[in-house]
LUMLUMVEX-814360 format. One record per residue (C-alpha): residue number from 1; x, y, z; residue in three letters. Coordinates in Angstrom, 2 decimals, padded with zeros to 5 digits. Layout:
N
NUM; X; Y; Z; ALA
...
END
This chain:
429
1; 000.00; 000.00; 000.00; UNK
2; 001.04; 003.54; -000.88; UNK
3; 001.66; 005.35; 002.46; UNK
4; 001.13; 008.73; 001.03; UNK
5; -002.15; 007.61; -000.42; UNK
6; -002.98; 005.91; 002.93; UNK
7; -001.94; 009.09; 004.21; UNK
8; -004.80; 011.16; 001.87; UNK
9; -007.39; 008.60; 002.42; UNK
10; -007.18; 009.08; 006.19; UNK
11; -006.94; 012.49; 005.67; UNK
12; -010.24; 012.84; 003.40; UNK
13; -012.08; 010.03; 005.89; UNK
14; -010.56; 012.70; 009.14; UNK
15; -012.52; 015.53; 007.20; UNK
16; -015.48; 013.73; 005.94; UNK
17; -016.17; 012.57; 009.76; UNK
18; -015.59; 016.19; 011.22; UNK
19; -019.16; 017.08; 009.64; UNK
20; -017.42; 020.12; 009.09; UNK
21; -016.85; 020.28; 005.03; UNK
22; -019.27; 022.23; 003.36; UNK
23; -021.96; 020.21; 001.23; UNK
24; -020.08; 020.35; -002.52; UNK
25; -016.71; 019.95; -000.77; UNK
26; -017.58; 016.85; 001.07; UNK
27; -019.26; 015.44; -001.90; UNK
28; -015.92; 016.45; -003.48; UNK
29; -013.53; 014.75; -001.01; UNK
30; -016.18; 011.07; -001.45; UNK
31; -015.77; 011.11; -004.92; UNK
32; -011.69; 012.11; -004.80; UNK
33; -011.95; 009.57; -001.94; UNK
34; -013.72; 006.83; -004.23; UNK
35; -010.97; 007.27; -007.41; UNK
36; -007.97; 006.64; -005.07; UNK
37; -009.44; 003.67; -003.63; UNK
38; -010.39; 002.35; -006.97; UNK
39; -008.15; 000.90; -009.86; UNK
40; -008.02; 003.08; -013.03; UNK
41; -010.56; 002.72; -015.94; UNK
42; -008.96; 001.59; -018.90; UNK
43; -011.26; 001.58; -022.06; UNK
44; -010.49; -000.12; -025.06; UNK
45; -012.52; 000.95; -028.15; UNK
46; -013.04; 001.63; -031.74; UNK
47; -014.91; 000.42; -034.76; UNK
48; -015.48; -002.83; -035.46; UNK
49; -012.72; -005.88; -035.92; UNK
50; -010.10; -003.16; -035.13; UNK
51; -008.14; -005.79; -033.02; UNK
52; -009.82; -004.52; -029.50; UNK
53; -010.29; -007.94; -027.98; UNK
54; -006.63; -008.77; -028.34; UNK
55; -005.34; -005.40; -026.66; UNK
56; -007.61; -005.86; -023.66; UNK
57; -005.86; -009.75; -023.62; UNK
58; -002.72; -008.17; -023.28; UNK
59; -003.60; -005.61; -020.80; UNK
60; -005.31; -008.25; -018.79; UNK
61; -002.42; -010.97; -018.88; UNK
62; -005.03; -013.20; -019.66; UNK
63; -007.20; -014.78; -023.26; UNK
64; -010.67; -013.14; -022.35; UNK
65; -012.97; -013.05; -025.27; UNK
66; -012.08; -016.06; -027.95; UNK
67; -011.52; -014.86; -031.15; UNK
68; -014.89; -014.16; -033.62; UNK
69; -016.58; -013.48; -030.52; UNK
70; -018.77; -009.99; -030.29; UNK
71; -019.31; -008.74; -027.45; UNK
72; -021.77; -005.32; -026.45; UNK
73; -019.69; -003.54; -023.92; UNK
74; -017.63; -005.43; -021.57; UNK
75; -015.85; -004.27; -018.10; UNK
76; -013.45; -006.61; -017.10; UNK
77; -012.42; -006.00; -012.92; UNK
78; -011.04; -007.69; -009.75; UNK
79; -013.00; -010.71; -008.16; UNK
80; -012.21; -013.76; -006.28; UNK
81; -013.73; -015.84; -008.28; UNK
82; -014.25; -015.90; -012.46; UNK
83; -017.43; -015.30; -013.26; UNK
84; -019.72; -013.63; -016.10; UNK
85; -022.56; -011.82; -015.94; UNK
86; -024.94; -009.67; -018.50; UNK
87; -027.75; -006.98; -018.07; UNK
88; -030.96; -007.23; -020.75; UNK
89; -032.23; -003.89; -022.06; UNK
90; -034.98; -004.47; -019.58; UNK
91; -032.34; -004.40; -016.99; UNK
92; -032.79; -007.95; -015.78; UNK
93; -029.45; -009.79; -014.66; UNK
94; -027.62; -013.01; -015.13; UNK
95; -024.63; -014.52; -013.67; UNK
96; -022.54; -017.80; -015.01; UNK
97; -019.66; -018.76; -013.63; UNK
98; -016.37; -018.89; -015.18; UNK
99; -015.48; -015.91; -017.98; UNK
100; -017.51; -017.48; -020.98; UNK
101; -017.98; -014.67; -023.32; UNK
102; -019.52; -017.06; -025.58; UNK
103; -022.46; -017.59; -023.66; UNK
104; -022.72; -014.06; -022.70; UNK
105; -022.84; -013.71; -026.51; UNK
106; -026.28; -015.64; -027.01; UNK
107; -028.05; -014.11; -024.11; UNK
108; -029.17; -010.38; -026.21; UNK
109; -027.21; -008.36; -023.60; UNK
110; -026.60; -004.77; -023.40; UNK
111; -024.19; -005.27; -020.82; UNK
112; -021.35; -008.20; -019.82; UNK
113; -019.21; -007.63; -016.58; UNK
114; -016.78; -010.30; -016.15; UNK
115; -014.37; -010.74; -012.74; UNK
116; -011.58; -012.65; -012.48; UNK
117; -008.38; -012.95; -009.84; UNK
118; -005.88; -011.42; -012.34; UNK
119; -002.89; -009.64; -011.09; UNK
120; -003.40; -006.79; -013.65; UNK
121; -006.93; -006.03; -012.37; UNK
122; -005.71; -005.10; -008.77; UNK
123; -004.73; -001.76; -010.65; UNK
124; -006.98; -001.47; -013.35; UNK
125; -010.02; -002.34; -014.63; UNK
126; -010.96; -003.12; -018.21; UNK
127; -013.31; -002.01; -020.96; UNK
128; -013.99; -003.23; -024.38; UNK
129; -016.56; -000.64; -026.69; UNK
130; -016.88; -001.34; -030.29; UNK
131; -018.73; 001.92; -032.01; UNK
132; -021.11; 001.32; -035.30; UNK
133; -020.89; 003.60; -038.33; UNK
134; -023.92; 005.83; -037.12; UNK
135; -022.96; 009.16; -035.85; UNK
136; -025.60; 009.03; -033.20; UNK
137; -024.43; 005.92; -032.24; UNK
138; -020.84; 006.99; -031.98; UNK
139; -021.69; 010.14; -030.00; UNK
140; -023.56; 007.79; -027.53; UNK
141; -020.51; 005.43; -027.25; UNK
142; -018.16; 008.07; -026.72; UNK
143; -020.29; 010.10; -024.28; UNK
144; -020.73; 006.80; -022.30; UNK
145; -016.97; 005.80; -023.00; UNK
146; -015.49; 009.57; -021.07; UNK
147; -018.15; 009.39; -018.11; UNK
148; -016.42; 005.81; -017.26; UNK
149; -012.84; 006.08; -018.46; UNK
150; -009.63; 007.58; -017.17; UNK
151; -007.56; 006.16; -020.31; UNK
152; -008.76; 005.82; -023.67; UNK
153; -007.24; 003.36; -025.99; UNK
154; -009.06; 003.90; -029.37; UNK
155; -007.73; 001.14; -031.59; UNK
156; -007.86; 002.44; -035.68; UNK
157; -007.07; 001.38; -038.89; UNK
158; -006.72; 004.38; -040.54; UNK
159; -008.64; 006.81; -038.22; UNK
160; -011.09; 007.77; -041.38; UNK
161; -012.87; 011.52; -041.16; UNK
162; -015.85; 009.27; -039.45; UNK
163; -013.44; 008.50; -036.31; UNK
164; -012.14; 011.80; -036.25; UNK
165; -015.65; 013.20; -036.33; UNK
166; -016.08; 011.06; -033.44; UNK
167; -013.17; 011.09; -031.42; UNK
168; -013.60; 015.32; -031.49; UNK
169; -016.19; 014.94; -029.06; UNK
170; -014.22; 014.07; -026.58; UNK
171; -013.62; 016.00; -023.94; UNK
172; -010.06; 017.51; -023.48; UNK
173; -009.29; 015.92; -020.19; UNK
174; -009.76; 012.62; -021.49; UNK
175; -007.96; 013.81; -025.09; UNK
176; -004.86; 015.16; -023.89; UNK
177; -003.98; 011.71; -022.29; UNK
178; -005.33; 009.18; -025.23; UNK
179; -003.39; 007.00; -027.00; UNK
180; -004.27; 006.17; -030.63; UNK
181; -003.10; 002.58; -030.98; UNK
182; -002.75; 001.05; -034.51; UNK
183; -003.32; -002.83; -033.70; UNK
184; -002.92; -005.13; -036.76; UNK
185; -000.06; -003.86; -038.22; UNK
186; 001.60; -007.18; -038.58; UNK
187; -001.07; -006.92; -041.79; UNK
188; -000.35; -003.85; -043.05; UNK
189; 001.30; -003.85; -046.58; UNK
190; 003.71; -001.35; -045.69; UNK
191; 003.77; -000.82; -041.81; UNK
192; 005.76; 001.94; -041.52; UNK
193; 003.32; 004.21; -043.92; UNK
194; 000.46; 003.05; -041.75; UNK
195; 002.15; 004.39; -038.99; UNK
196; 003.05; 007.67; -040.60; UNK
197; -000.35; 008.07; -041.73; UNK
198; -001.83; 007.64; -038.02; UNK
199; 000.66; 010.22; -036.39; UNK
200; -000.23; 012.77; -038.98; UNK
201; -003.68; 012.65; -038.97; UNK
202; -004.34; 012.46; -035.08; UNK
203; -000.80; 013.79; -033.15; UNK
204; -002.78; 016.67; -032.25; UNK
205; -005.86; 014.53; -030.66; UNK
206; -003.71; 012.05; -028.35; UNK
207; -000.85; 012.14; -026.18; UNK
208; 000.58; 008.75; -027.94; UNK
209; 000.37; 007.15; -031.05; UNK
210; 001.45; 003.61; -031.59; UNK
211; 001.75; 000.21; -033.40; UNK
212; 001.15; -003.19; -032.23; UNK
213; 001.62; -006.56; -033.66; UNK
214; -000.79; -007.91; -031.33; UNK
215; -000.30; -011.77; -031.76; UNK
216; 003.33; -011.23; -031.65; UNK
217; 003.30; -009.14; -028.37; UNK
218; 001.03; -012.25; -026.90; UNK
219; 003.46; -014.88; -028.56; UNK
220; 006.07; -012.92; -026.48; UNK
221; 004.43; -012.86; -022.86; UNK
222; 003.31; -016.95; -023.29; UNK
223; 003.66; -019.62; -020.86; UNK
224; 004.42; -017.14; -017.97; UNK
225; 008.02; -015.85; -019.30; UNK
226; 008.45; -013.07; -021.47; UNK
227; 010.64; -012.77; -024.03; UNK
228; 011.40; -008.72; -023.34; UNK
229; 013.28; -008.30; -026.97; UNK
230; 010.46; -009.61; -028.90; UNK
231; 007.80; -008.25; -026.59; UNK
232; 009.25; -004.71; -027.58; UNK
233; 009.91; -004.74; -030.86; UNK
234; 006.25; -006.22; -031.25; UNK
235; 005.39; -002.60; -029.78; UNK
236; 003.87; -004.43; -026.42; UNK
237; 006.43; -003.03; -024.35; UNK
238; 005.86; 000.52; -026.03; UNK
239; 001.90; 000.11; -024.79; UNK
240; 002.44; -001.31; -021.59; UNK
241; 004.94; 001.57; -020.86; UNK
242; 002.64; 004.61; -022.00; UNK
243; -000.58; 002.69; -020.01; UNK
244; 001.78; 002.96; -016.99; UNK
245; 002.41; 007.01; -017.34; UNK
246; -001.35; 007.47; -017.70; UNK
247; -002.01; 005.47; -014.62; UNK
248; 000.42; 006.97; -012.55; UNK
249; 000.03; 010.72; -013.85; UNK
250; -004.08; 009.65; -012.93; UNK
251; -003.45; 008.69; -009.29; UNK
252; -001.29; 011.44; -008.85; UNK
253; -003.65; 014.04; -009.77; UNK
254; -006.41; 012.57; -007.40; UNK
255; -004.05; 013.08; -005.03; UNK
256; -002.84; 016.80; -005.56; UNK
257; -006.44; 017.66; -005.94; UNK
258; -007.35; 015.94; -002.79; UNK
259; -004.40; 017.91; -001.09; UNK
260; -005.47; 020.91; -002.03; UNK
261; -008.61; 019.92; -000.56; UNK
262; -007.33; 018.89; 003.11; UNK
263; -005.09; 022.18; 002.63; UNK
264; -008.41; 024.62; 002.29; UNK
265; -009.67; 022.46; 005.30; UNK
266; -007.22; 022.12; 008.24; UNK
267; -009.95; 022.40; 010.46; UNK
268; -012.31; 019.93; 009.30; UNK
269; -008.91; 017.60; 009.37; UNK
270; -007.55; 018.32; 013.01; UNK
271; -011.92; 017.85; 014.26; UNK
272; -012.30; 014.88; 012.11; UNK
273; -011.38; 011.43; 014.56; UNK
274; -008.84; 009.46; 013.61; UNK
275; -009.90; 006.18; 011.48; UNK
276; -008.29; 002.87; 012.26; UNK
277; -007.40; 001.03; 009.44; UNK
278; -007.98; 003.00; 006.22; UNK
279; -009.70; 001.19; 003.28; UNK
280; -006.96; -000.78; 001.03; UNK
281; -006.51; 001.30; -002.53; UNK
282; -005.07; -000.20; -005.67; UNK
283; -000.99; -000.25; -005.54; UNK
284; 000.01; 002.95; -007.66; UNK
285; 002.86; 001.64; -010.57; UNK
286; 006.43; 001.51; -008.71; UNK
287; 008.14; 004.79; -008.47; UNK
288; 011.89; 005.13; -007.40; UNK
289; 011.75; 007.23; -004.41; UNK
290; 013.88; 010.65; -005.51; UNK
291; 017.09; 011.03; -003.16; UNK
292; 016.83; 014.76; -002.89; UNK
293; 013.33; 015.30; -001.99; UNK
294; 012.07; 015.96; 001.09; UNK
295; 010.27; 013.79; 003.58; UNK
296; 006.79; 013.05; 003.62; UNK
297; 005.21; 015.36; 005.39; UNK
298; 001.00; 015.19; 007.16; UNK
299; 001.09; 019.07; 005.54; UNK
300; -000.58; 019.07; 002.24; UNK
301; 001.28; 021.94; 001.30; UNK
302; 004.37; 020.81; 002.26; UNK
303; 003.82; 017.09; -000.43; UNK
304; 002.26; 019.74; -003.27; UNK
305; 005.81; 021.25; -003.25; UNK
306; 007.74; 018.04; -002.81; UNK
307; 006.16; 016.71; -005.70; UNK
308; 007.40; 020.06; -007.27; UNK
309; 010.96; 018.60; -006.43; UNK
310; 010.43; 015.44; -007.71; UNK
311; 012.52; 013.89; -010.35; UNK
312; 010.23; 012.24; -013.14; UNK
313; 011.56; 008.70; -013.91; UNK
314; 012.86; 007.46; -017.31; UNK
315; 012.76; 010.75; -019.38; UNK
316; 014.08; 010.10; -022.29; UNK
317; 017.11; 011.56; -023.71; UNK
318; 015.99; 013.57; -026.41; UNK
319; 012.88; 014.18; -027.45; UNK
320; 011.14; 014.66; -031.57; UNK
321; 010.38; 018.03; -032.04; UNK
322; 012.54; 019.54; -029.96; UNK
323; 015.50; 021.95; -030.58; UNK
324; 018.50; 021.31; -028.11; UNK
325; 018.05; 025.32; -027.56; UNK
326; 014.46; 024.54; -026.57; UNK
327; 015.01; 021.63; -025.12; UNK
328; 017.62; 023.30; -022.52; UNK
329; 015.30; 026.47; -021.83; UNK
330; 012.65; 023.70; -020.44; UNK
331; 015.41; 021.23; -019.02; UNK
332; 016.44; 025.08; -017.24; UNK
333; 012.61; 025.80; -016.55; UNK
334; 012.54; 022.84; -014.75; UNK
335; 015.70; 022.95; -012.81; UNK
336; 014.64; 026.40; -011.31; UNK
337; 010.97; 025.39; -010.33; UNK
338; 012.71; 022.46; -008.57; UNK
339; 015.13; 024.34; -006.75; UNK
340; 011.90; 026.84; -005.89; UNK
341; 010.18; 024.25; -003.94; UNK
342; 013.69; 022.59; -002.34; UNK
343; 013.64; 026.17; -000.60; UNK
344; 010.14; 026.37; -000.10; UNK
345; 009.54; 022.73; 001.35; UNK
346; 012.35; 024.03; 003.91; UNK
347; 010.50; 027.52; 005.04; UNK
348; 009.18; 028.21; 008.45; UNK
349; 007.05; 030.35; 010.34; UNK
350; 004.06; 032.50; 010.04; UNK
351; 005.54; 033.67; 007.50; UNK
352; 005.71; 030.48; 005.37; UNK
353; 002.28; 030.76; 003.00; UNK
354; 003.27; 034.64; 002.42; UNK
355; 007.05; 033.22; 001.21; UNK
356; 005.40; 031.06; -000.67; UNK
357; 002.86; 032.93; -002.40; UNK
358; 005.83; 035.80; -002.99; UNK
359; 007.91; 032.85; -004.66; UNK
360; 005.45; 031.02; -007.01; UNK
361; 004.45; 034.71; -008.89; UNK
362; 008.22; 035.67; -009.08; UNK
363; 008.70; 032.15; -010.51; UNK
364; 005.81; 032.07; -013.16; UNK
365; 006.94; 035.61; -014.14; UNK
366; 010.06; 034.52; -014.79; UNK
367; 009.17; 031.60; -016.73; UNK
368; 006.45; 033.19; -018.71; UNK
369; 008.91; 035.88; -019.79; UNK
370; 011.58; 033.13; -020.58; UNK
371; 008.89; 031.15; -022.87; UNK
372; 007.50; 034.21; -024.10; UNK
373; 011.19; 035.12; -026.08; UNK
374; 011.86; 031.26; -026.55; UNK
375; 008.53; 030.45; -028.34; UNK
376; 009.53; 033.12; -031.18; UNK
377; 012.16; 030.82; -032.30; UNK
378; 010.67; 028.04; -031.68; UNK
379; 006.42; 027.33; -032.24; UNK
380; 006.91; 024.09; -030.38; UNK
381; 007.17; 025.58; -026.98; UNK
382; 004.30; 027.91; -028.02; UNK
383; 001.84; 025.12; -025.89; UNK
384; 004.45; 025.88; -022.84; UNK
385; 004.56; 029.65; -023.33; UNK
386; 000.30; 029.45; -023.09; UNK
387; 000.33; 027.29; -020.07; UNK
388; 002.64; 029.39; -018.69; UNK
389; 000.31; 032.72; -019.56; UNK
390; -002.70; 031.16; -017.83; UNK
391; -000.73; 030.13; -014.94; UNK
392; 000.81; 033.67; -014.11; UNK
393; -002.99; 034.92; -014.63; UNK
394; -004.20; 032.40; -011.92; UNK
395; -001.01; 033.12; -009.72; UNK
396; -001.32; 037.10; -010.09; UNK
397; -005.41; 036.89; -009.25; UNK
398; -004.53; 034.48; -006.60; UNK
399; -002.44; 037.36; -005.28; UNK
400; -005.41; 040.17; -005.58; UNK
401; -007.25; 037.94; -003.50; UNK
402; -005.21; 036.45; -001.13; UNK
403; -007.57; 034.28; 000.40; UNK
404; -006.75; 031.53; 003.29; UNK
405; -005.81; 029.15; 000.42; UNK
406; -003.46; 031.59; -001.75; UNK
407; -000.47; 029.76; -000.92; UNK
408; -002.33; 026.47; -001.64; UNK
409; -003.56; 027.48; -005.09; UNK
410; -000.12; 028.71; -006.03; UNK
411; 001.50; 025.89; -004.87; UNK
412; -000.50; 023.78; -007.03; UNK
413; 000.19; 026.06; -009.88; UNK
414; 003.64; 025.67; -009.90; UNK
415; 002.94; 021.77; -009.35; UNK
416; 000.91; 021.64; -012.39; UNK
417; 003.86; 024.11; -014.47; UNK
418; 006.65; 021.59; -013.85; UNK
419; 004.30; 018.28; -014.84; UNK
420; 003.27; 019.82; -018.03; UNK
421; 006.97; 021.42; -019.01; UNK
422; 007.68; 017.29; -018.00; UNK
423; 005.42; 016.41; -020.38; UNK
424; 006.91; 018.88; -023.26; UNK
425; 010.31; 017.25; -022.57; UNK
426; 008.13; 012.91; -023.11; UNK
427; 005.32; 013.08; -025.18; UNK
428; 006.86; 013.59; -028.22; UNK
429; 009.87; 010.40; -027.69; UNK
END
């Protein structure tokens, strides 16, 4: 168990207890309280015989659905025991046991849930959605798919103007973390065009876009041993890898945002009794612990900036896109919002929120000033330079107001900075 979720989780149960949160907050800190106890929704889906069934066997470590097998949409999750059950239109319920997709098939469901005791499930759960050509039909999917879903996996051959059409009613939240994944390219006449074609027409609508050769990635991970070379260059490893980020870059905003939350409320948390034995939450992906950043602390404000310190874990070397000019003005960026909350996470006093508060709009200045010359050269850091324009808006009205919670807002701020200037550094490798 993660002891600085455990941490939250008492935190948000200390506060919920108190009676003390007002009536939105509280509902707030159940459903932030809910998402971190939960595994992350994966969703697998896309048109028809786009290779969806296979990607959901890799991601569950397990054969699922048997190939030529339709399914309506399926949510694979954690249980003791396998079993399979489907919901009829008029809402009535059946259960079989075992996962046998193929009788779920022949029972006119709207519905099948199936649970099994797979090791992947204790940190994610699983859904398949095949879309049909309709548009109304689509919208509905997709609608249904971003109420339920953290990640998005839409699986494509081509991603046609009809998927596009589709796939633009996403909302950003759920966009801005996709991954367009090209499965079947093992039977693509020319792989490598197919590829090309994908990033071009969709590099703007999802964070990645990738290849699989499906059967070979399973080949690869059979009889319980992998064979890492071939599960890589299959493009597994690749998927695997980005599903990882997501999850982790998920749970971690859950937990700022539930921070923030106990940091607007220290009274509700200090009233609030202490709870014995705080609910069990899915295991977050493994992190290396970073050697320079500072203890956890029970102040939320004091985590928000130690997670400004902390060192992201395997950033790639060099990056597509990127100048080494602009990649050293963010690699710079970075270093200084670091070093920002190193001092911060050390101050003391009454004085501490004012310091802090001082420090984050002297820091977003600076940075928005740096980006503001640096995007001139270079229009790839002009998505930087805009985050950084909102953010010294937010930081500079934060200011005005200086409300109990300035320092928390602004230490969030330059939280969120440094994860997206992160993300200008990976999401193009």
């Amino acid at each position: 168990m993660n002891a600085v979720v455990t941490e939250t989780l008492s935190g948000l149960d200390r506060a919920l207890a108190s009676g003390l949160l007002p009536a939105k907050t509280a509902d707030l800190a159940r459903s932030l309280r809910a998402r971190l106890a939960a595994p992350v929704r994966v969703t697998v889906m896309g048109l028809p015989d786009t290779g969806k069934s296979r990607v959901v066997d890799l991601l569950a470590g397990a054969p699922i659905v048997p190939e030529g097998i339709r399914l309506p949409a399926m949510r694979l999750r954690r249980g003791e025991q396998e079993l399979t059950r489907i919901t009829r239109p008029d809402g009535s319920t059946e259960t079989q046991e075992g996962l046998d997709a193929i009788w779920a098939a022949g029972r006119r469901a709207v519905m099948v849930e199936m649970e099994a005791p797979l090791p992947a499930l204790n940190r994610i759960t699983l859904m398949e959605i095949g879309i049909g050509l309709g548009r109304i039909e689509q919208a509905r999917a997709c609608a249904w798919a971003a109420r339920h879903s953290e990640l998005i996996i839409w699986c494509t051959r081509d991603f046609g103007a009809p998927e596009q059409a589709a796939w633009s009613t996403m909302p950003d939240a759920i966009r801005d973390q996709a991954i367009l994944l090209r499965p079947k390219i093992d039977l693509s006449p020319n792989p490598a065009a197919a590829l090309d074609r994908a990033h071009r027409l969709a590099q703007d609508d999802f964070e990645r876009v990738l290849a699989i050769d499906t059967p070979r990635a399973l080949a690869a991970r059979a009889g319980g041993k992998v064979d890492k070379a071939e599960f890589k260059a299959s493009g597994g490893q690749p998927l695997i890898s980005a599903v990882l980020k997501v999850m982790d870059r998920t749970r971690q905003g859950y937990l700022d945002r539930a921070d923030l939350l106990l940091a607007r409320h220290p009274e509700a948390v200090e009233a609030g009794p202490a709870i014995a034995g705080a609910t069990p939450v899915a295991p977050a992906p493994k992190q290396v612990p970073p050697a320079a950043a500072p203890a956890a602390s029970s102040d939320p404000v004091a985590r928000l900036l130690s997670s400004v310190v902390a060192q992201v874990e395997d950033r790639p070397k060099q990056a597509a896109g990127l100048s080494p000019s602009s990649r050293s003005v963010l690699e710079d960026a970075i270093s200084r919002l670091i070093a920002a909350g190193t001092e911060l996470s050390k101050t003391e006093g009454r004085n501490r929120r004012s310091a802090v508060l001082d420090r984050s709009v002297e820091e977003i200045s600076w940075l928005e000033a740096v980006l503001a010359e640096a995007q001139e050269e270079d229009p790839t850091l002009a998505d930087a330079y805009e985050d950084a324009q909102a953010a010294l808006d937010l930081v500079q009205l934060i200011q005005i107001e200086n409300g109990p919670q300035a320092a928390d807002d602004a230490a969030v701020l330059m939280l969120q900075l440094r994860r997206r200037l992160d993300r200008g550094l990976v999401v193009a490798a």
